[in-house]
C-alpha positions in Angstrom: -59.5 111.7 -27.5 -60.9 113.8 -30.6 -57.8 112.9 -32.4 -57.6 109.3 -31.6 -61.3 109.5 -33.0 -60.1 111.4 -36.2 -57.0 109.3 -37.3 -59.0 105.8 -36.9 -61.7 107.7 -38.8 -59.4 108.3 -41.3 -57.5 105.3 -41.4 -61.2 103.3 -42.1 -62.2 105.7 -44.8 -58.2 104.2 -46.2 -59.3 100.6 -46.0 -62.7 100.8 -47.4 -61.2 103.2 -50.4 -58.7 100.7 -51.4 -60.9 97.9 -51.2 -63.4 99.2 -53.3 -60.8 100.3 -55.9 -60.2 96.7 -56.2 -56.2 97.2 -55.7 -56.3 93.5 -54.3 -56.5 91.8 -57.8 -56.0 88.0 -59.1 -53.3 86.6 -57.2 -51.8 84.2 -59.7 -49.6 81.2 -59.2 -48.1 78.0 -61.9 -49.3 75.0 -59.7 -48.2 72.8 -63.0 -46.9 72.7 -65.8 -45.4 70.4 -69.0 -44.6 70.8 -72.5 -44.8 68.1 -75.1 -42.7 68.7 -78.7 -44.2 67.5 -81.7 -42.4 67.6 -85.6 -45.3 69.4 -88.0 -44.5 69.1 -92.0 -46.0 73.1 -92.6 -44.6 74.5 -88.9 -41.6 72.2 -88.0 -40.9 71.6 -84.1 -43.6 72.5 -82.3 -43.8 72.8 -78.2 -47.6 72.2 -76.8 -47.1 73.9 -73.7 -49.7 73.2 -70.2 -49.9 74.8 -67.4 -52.3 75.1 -64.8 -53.3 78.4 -63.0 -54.2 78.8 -59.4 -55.9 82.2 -58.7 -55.5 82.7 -54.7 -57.0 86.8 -55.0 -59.9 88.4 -56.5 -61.9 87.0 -59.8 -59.7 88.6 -62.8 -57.6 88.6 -65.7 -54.9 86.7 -65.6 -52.0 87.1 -68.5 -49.7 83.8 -69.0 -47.1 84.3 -71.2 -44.8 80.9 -72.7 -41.5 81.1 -73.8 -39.3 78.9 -76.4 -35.6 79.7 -75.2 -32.4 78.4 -77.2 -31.0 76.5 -75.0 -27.3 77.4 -77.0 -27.6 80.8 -77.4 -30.1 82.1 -74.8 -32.3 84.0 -77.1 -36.1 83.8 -77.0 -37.4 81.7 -80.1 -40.5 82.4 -80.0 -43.1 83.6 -76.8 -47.5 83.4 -76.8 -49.1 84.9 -74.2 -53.1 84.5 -73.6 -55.5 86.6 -71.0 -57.9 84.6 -69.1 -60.4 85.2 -66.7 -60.0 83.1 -63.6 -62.8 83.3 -60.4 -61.3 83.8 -56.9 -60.0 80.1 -55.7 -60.1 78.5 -58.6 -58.2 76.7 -61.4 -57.5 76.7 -64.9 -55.7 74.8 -67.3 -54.0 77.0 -70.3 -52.4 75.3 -73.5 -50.2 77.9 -75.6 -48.2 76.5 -78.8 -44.5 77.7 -80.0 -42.9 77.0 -82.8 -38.6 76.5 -82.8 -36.5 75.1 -85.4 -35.6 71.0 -85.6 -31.9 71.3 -85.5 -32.1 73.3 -81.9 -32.2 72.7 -78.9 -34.9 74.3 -76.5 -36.5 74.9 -72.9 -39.9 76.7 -72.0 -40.4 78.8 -69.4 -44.3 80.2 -68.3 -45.0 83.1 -66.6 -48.1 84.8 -65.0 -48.9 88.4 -64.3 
């Protein structure tokens, strides 16, 4: 019985450590996103790139990171990424810009961690 009493002891002291040392952070998801390309005379193709975060864990920082990816040759072109703070349950909308050359061809990708 003294056992029992010790291991769910143990096993509550567990929970409440972790909890407090906040290992159950932002839990981060894309709910949308879009990009828009746009010619500039000083930058040349530029991709305004949206996307809005959903934060389903704790209030934190939340990196998003956009990439510009050849669509040809399957290299990165050019990649932004931006920390934001996010409350628990909420949203955000994030805008990044990339720059890519006018005689390529591209596609974006956004990802959060």
């Amino acid at each position: 019985m003294n056992r029992h009493i010790l291991i769910l002891g143990l096993a509550a002291v567990l929970v409440l450590t972790t909890g407090c040392m906040g290992l159950g952070g932002p839990n981060a998801k894309i709910v949308e996103d879009s990009a828009t390309k746009d010619i500039s005379l000083s930058k040349g193709l530029v991709y305004n790139v949206n996307a809005v975060i959903q934060n389903d864990g704790r209030d934190g920082d939340i990196t998003v990171t956009a990439k510009l990816i050849d669509e040809e040759k399957g290299f990165v072109r050019d990649q932004v990424s931006t920390v934001v703070f996010i409350p628990s349950g909420e949203t955000k909308k994030v805008s990044l810009t990339l720059d890519g050359d006018v005689a390529r061809t591209y596609r974006y990708s956004i990802e959060v961690s």
